[in-house]
N, C-alpha and C positions, 0 to 999 in steps of 0.2 A: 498639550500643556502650554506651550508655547503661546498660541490663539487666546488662553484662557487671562494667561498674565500679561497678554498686549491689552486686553479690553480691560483689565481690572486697572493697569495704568493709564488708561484712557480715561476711566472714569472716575481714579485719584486726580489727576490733571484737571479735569474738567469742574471735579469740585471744589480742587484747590484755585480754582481760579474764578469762581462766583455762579458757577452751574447749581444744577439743581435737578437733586435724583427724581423729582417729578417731573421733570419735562420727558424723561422718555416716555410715559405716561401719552404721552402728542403725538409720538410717530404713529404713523398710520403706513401698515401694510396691508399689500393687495394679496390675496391667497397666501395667508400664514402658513395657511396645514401644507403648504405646498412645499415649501422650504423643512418644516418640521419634519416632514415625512421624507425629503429627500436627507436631512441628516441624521435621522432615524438608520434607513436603508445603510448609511457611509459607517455609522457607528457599529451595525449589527455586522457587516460586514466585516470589519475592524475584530471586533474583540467577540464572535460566536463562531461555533463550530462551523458556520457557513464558513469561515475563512479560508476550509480545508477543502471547501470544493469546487471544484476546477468548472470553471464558466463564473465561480462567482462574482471577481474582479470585473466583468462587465458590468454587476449589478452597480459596485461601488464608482466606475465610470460614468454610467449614467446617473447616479447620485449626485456626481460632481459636475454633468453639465447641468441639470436642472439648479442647483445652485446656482452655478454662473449666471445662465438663462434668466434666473432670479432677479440677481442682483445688478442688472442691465435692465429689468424692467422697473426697479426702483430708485434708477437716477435721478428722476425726479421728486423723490418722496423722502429718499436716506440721504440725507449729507453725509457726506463722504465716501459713501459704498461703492462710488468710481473708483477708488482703490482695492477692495476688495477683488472686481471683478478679473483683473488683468490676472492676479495671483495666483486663483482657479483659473485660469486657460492656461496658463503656466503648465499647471500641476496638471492640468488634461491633455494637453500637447504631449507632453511627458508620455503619460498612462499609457495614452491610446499609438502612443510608435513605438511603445515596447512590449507590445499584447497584452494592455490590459493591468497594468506591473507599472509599478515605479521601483526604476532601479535605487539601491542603497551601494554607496562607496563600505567597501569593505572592511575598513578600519573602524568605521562607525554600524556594523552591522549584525552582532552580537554575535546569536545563536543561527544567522540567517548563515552566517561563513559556511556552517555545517550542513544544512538542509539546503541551500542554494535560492530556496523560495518560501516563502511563507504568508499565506493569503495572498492579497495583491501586491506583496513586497518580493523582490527580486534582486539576489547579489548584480552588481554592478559589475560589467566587463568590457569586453572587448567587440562584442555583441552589441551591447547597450547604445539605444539608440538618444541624442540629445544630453548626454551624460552632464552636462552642465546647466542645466534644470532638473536633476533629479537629486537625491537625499543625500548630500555629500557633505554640509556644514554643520558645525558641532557649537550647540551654544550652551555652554558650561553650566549655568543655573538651571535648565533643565534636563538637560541630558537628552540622549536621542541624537536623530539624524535627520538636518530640513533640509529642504528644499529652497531654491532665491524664490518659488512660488510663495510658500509658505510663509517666506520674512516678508512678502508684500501684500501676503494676506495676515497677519500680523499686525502690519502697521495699518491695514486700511480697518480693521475692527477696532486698531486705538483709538481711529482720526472718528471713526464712528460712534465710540463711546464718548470719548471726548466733544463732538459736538452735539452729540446725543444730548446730554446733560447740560450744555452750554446753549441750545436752542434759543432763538429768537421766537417771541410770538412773530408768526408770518403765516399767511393765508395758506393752506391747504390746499393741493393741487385739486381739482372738477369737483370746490366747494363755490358757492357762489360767494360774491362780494356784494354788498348792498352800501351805500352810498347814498348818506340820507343828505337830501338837499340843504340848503343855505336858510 
């Protein structure tokens, strides 16, 4: 929810300030499906029965490096996605030292207090490994439980909506340039 209302602000921003919902139109990604499909895998993992079974949290792990992986190959192409990337290694850092699980602080962890675990979410304890990257902040307009990955991937989908829309025409990276003489 969070991710959703960072880019929707990003791209209030961008068009309060002389952008133009056509220039995302310009971005040019290298293997869309590639990204699609790894957030596909993150979502189905998320909210389907897969969630209940046990290995699945690795599928949603590698979800999330392929994402990262992603968005390190598009420094060159997305403005701003340099922020995005840190936010997932964050959240994978996280995952992968706590089997696969991101821990949840207990006060913000609903129905998990009772069940201990659920899909790749995991009560937060004494166990828990990196606890201070893991789901422990409460931001009140949406409810739920982030991660300081998440508020940095947050802002880096704002800074990407926002310059998304606010785009310069500028040459496209292994486009050519032609240069007509004098």
């Amino acid at each position: 929810m969070i991710w959703v209302l960072a880019t929707g602000l990003g791209l209030v921003a961008g068009l309060a300030t002389g952008g133009r919902l056509d220039n995302l139109a310009r971005l040019r990604f290298r293997w869309p499906a590639a990204a699609l499909a790894a957030v596909v895998v993150r979502e189905a993992v998320l909210f389907t029965p897969l969630n209940r079974v046990d290995g699945a949290q690795w599928l949603y792990a590698a979800a999330l490096a392929v994402i990262v992986l992603w968005t390190v190959w598009h420094f060159d192409r997305v403005r701003g996605v340099w922020l995005v990337t840190p936010g997932g290694a964050m959240n994978l850092l996280v995952i992968l030292s706590n089997g696969g699980r991101m821990p949840v602080a207990a006060a913000l962890a609903g129905t998990l207090v009772q069940q201990g675990q659920i899909g790749q979410y995991t009560l937060m304890g004494s166990h828990s490994h990196l606890g201070f990257l893991a789901d422990w902040i409460s931001v009140p307009a949406t409810g739920g439980a982030y991660s300081p990955g998440d508020l940095v991937i947050a802002a880096g989908l704002a800074l990407v909506a926002f310059l998304g829309v606010r785009r310069t025409m500028e040459p496209v990276p292994d486009s050519p340039i032609v240069i007509d003489p004098p």
